[in-house]
Each structure stands twice: as structure tokens, then as C-alpha cells.
N, C-alpha and C positions, 0 to 999 in steps of 0.2 A: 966400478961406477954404480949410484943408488939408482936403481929404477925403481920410483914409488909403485905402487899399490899391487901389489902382492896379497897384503891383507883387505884393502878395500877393494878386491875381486871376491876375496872369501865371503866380507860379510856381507858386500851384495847379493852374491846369490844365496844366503842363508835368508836374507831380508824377503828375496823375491821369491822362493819357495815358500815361508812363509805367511806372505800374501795371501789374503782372502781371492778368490779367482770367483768367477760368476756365481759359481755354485754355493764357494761359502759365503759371497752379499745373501744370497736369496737362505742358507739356514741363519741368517743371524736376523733376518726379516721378520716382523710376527708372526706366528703360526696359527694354521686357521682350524687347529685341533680345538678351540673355546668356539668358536663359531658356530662349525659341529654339533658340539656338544649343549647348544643351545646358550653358551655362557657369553661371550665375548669380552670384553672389560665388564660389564654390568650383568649379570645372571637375570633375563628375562625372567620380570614378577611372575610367579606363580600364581594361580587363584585364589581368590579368598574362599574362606568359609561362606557357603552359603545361607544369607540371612534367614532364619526362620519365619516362612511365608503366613505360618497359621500360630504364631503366639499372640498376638493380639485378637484375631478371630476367636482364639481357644478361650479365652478370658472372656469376652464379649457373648459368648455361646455357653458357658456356665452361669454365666449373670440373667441370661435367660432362660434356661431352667429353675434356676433360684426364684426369678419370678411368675415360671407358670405355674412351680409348686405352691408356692404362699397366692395364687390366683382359684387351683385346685380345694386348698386348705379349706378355704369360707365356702365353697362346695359342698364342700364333709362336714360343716358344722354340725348337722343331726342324723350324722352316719355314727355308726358304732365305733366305738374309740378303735377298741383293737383292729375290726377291718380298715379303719380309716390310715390308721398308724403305717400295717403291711400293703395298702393300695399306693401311699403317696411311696414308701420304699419303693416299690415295685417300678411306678410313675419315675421317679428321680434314677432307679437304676437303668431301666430302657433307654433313657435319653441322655445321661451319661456315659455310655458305654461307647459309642461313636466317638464323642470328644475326648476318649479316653484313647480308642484305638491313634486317630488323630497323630493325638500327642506323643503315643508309640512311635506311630510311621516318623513321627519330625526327628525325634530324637535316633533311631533307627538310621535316618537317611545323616544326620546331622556327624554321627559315627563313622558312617561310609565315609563321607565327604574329608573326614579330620583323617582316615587310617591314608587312603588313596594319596590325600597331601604328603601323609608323610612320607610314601611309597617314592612320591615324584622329587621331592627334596633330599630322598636320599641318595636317589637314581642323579642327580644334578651337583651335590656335594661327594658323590666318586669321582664325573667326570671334571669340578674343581680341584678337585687334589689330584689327581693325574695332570690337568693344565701346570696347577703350580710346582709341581716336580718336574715337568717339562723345559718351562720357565726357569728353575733352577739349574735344571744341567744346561741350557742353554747360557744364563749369565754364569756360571764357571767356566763355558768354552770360551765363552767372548770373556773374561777375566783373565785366561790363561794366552789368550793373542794379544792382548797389551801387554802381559810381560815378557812373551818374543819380541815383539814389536819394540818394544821400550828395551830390550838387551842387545839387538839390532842396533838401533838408536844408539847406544852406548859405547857400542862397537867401532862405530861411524866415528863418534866425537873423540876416542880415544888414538883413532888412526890417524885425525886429523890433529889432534894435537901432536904427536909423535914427528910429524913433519911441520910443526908449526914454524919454524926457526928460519922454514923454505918458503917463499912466495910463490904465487902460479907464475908471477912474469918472472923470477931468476931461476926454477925449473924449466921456463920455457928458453931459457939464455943458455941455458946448460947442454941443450941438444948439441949433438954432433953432426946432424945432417938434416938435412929435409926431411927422412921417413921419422926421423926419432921427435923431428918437433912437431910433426901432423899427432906419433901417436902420445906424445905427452898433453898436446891440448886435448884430445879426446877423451883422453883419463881424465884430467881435469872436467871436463864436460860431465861425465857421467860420473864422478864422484858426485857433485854440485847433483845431478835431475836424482841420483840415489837421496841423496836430505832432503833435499826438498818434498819427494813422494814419499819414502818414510816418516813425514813428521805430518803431512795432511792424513795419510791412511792412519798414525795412529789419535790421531783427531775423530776420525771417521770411526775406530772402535770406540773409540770412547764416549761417544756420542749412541753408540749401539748400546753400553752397558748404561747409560741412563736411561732409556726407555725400557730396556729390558727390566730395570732396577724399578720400573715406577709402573708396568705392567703386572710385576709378581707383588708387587703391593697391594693393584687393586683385586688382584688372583684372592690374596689373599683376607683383602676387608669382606671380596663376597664369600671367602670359605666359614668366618666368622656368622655374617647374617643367616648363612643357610642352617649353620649349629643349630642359630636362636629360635630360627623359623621353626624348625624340623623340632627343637623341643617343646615349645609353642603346640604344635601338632600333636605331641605323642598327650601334652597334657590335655588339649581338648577331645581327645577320641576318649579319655578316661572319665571326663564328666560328662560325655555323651553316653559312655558305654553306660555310666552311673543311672543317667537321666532314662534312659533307657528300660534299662531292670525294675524301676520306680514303676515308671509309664506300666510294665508289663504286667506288674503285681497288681497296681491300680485297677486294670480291664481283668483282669485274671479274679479280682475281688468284688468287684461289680456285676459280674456273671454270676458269681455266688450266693451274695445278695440278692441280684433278680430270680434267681431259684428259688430263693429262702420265701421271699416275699411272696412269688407267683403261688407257693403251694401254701401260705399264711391265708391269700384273699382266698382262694379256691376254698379252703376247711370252715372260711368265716361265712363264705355269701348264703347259706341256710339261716346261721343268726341271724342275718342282715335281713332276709326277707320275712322269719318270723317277727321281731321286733317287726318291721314296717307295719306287717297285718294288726300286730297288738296296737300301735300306732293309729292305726286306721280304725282299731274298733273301739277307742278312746275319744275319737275324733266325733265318731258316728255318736256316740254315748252321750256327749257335750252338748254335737246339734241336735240331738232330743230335747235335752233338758234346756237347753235354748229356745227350741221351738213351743215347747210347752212355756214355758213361762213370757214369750212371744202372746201367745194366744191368751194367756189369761190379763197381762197388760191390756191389751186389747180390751178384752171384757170387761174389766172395771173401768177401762177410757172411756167405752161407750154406757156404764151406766151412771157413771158420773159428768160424761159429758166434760173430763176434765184433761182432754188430750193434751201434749204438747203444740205450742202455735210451728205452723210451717216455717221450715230455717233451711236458707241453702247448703246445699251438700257438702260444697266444694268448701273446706276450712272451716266445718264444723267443730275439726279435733286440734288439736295440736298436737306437736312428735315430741312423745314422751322422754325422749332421750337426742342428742345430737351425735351423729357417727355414720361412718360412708357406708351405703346400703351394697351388702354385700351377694345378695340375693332375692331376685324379685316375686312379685305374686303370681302363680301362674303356674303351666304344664311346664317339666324339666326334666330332663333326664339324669336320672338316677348315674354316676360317673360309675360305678362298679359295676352295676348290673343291669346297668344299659337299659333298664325299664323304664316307662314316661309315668309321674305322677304328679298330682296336684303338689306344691309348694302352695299354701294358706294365708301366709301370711308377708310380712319385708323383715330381713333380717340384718339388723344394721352392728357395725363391726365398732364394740367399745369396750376399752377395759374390766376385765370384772372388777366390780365397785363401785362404780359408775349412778349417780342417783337415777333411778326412773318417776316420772314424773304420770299422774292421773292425765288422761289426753284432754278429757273433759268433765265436768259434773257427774255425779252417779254415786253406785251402793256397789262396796264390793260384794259379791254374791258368793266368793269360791277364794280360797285362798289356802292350797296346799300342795303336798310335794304329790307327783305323778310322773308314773315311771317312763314316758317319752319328755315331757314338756320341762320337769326336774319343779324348780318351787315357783308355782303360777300363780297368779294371780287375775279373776276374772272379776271386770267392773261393767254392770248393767247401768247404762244411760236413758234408761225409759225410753218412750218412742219419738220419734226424730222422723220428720219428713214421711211418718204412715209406717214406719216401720221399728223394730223395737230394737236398739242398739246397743250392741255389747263388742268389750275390745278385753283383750287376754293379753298378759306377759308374761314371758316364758324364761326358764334356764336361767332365774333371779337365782343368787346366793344369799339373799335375806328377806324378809319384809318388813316394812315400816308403818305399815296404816293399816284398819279396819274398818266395817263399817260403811257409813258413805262419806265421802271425799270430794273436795274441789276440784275442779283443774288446775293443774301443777301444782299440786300437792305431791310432796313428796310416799311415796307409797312401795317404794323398798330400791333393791340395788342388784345391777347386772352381775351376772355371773356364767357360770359353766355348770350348772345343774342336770340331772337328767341326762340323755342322750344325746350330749353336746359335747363336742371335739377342740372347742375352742371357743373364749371369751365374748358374746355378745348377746343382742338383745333380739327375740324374736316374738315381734308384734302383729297380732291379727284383729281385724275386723268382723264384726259377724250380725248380720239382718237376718232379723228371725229367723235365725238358729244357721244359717246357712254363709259363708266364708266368704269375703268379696275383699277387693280389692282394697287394701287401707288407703292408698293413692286418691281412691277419690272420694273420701272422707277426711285428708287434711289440710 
């Protein structure tokens, strides 16, 4: 007599061994080895590059130097070239040197910032690739229980068709007694709860290998970004290291430079203060022969009784040239050598070439080159107001007139003559024999 399942006892329990049991739900669950590891499906952004806080101040702090130099420059216009030349060096290397170290520390820090990234993305890209090898042997495990699973399955449908020919109710007809048709219906039973729970659990892997399938995907999109990052990284630490070495020669060359220049002005300021005193005894020389000729206007005024009529002060002259006044009349201090001296005259900032014009009526008295003022020109305006007036142009590169001269009459052209560092015109006023303010003569 057939008693079925012989083989659907076998492949039950191959089915139910099989089986996933608490332990194996919980390895086929995600693993919380990315989580750890700081990654999870998404790899927690890293830092960026820290923006550099002082490029725009660094630019804005050389544009300021550039401008106290050329504010320095018209300073020095009747400073000795070559002192003039080694002090603004000297000047421009002192206060570049800061923005120079500065730009070191940026690019310096900017380097740390780039290596430590990459320290951290590569410390983050091991423990990706550990996730994703994980991931991987995990969906090969869960790939290899759907094919138990699915050969169970197989086994089931093969036994079942081998008895197809028989129904449950004419196996159940076939019993010989009570006990044999209790236990044919209960084989029947648990054949029937074996398909049915075989075919949800392998539902249920299969369900596990697409998640697993779509976890090692994103494993693996973030194994890709960290490559990019982390090369991203290796190239910025190498134009920081670059920027770096630049920045360091930069400060390393500026120290150089203010050496060169410090020990330049130091060898020069004896010339410096000899020209001044030659300067000064030039000066002295002029308001003699000023004063003298002061006093003999005078004398022929009073014996002719032919003075000039009284005229106000104030815009007696006119300004022999137009250009922004670069330094005024008055006590100044010397930038190199820190000593106060009379400045004589206004000194206004114009191209050499520039036409100079007579301020007013007069006789040029003096018109040659001298070794502080270079090619001057000196026009006596007879006396004005009780006093006898004369005005001087200085650091001319030509002359155009002799003689006496109108007002704005052309009478030569600005230049850099003499002991002048740079293009302009340097006008004085002078009352019997003595240097006053040209301000309140025009």
C-alpha cells in the first residue's frame, strides 16, 4: 500500500533547516558597521576648505601701501635721488613684509587644511570599502538561501506532482482505519503549511537581496565621491604647498631688500645733510641779493617819488601753472632724517613739460641752472604793497623768456632739474629778500 510522503518529510526538513531562524533575520538586516564608520547610506560631508579670510584684505593692504608710497614720493621731491630712491625701498619693504608673512600663514594654514582632508577622506574611503565588501558577502549569503530556498521549493512541487494522479479526498478514502485517515489528513495539512511558508519566506529573501542590492549601490556611489573628493584634496594641498613657497621667497626677498635699502639710506644721509646746508647757503645767498636789491628799489621809489599805488595782497599773483599742491609752505619734517626745516615755497605736482606761466608783471632778474633749485628762474615784480616782490621757479627743464615779462606770459616748462626726484613745479615767494607764504599772494 502507497503511504505518501516519505519524500515530503525529507524535503521539509531540509526546507526547515534551512530557514532563516532569528539570528539569521537579524544578519540579513542592515548592519550598523557604516554607521560606525561615520558613513551610513550617505558618507557624512566632510569640511570644506577653509575660505581664505585675508585675500581680499591682503589686496586692499597693498593698494595701501602703493598709496602711502606715491603720498611719500612728493615728500622726496627735493631729497637726493639716490637717498630718495633706497628710503622709499626701505619704506615699501617694512610694510610689505607683514602682508607678505600674512599671505604665508594663509597659504601655510590653507595646506594643513587640504593634507588633513585628505587624511580624513581616506580614513572614510577604508572604512567604505570595508562596508562594501561587507554588503557584498552579505548579498552572496542572502543569494545563496534563495537558491536553497528556490531547490526546497522545487523539491516540494516535484513530490507533488508525482502524486498528482491522487487527490487529498481519494487518499483520504483509501484509509484503512481511523488512525491511518487522522494521519493522512495531517500530512496533507503540513504538506499544504510547508508551500505555503516556503514560498512567503522565499518572498521574504528576496525582498532582503533588493535592499541589500540597492544598499551596496549606494556603498558604492559614496566609494566613487570620496575618490573625487580625496583627489580634489591631494590637488589642493599641491597649490597651496606651491602658494606657499612663493609667499615664503616673497618675505624671504623683502627682508633682503630692507637690508639692502636700510644700509643704502644709512651711507647716503651725510650727502643728504651736506646738499641741504649747500641748499641753505644758496638760499641765504638769494635773500641777500634780494634784500639788496629790496632796498635799492626803495631808494629810487623815494627819490622819484615813483612807488607802486597800494594793491591788495590777496590775488595779486596768479598760479603760474595748474597741479595738485603736493607740499606746502612752512616747517616740515625731513622723512629720512627726521629733522624740521623750512619748506619755502608750494610745490605743485605736474608733468615735466608742462608751460609755466609769469604770475605777474615784472623783469626776470636771474635765469640759470643751480645745483639745488636745477633751471630757475627768478622775476622781480617791483614793490607791491611797501614791499619789493619777487617769485622764483624752480626744477624748469627749459626756458622760454627773457627780460621783462607779462603776466601769463609763457616763460619756460616744468621739469625735474636739479635736486628733484620727480616731475613738478616748485614756486616761492619772496618780500624783501625773505620767503613767505605764496598762499597769500595769489
Amino acid at each position: 500500500m502507497l503511504v505518501p510522503g516519505g519524500h515530503l518529510r525529507a524535503a521539509a526538513e531540509d526546507f526547515m533547516s534551512a530557514r532563516p531562524g532569528p539570528a539569521g533575520r537579524r544578519r540579513l538586516g542592515l548592519p550598523a558597521l557604516l554607521l560606525a564608520a561615520g558613513l551610513g547610506l550617505g558618507v557624512a560631508p566632510t569640511a570644506t576648505a577653509t575660505t581664505d579670510p585675508g585675500g581680499d584684505d591682503l589686496e586692499a593692504q597693498k593698494a595701501a601701501v602703493d598709496a602711502a608710497v606715491a603720498q611719500l614720493r612728493g615728500q622726496l621731491d627735493e631729497t637726493d635721488a639716490d637717498l630718495a630712491t633706497a628710503y622709499l625701498e626701505l619704506y615699501r619693504a617694512q610694510r610689505q613684509i607683514p602682508i607678505a608673512q600674512r599671505a604665508l600663514t594663509l597659504a601655510q594654514q590653507r595646506e594643513a587644511t587640504a593634507v588633513a582632508k585628505d587624511k580624513q577622506l581616506a580614513a572614510q574611503l577604508v572604512a567604505a570599502r570595508a562596508a562594501e565588501a561587507a554588503s557584498t558577502k552579505r548579498l552572496g549569503a542572502i543569494n545563496a538561501q534563495i537558491t536553497r530556498t528556490s531547490t526546497v521549493i522545487g523539491q516540494l512541487a516535484s513530490e507533488m506532482y508525482q502524486r498528482s494522479d491522487l487527490s487529498d479526498m481519494s487518499l483520504l478514502l483509501q484509509a484503512q482505519s481511523p488512525e491511518e485517515l487522522a494521519d493522512r489528513s495531517s500530512m496533507i495539512d503540513a504538506v499544504s503549511g510547508i508551500q505555503s511558508q516556503a514560498m512567503r519566506d522565499l518572498a521574504s529573501v528576496r525582498a532582503a537581496a533588493i535592499a541589500e542590492e540597492a544598499h551596496l549601490e549606494a556603498i558604492r556611489t559614496e566609494v566613487a565621491r570620496l575618490k573625487d573628493e580625496s583627489a580634489a584634496a591631494v590637488v589642493e594641498a599641491a597649490a597651496a604647498r606651491k602658494d606657499a613657497a612663493a609667499a615664503k621667497a616673497a618675505v624671504d626677498r623683502l627682508a633682503a631688500q630692507k637690508q639692502t635699502a636700510a644700509s643704502q639710506v644709512e651711507a647716503r644721509k651725510q650727502a643728504e645733510i651736506d646738499r641741504l646746508a649747500q641748499m641753505d647757503r644758496e638760499s641765504r645767498q638769494l635773500s641777500a641779493q634780494l634784500a639788496e636789491r629790496a632796498r635799492l628799489a626803495r631808494e629810487a621809489a623815494a627819490r622819484s617819488k615813483a612807488a607802486a599805488p597800494p594793491t591788495q595782497g590777496s590775488g595779486f599773483l596768479t598760479r603760474p601753472a595748474n597741479g595738485q599742491t603736493t607740499s606746502g609752505f612752512g616747517m616740515r619734517v625731513h622723512p629720512v632724517l627726521h629733522t624740521q626745516r623750512m619748506h619755502t615755497g608750494l610745490d605743485w605736482a605736474v608733468p615735466c613739460g608742462t608751460p609755466v606761466y609769469a604770475a605777474a608783471d615784472g623783469t626776470i632778474i636771474s635765469r640759470q641752472l643751480k645745483a639745488a633749485w636745477g633751471n630757475q628762474i627768478i622775476i622781480d615784480h617791483g614793490l607791491v604793497n611797501g614791499v619789493n616782490l619777487t617769485t622764483t621757479y624752480n626744477h624748469l627743464s627749459s626756458f622760454a623768456a627773457s627780460g621783462a615779462v607779462k603776466r601769463g606770459q609763457l616763460i619756460g616748462y616744468s621739469g625735474t632739474t636739479g635736486w628733484s626726484t620727480g616731475c613738478h613745479l616748485h614756486f616761492e615767494t619772496w618780500n624783501d629778500g625773505t620767503p613767505v607764504d605764496p598762499n597769500t599772494w595769489l
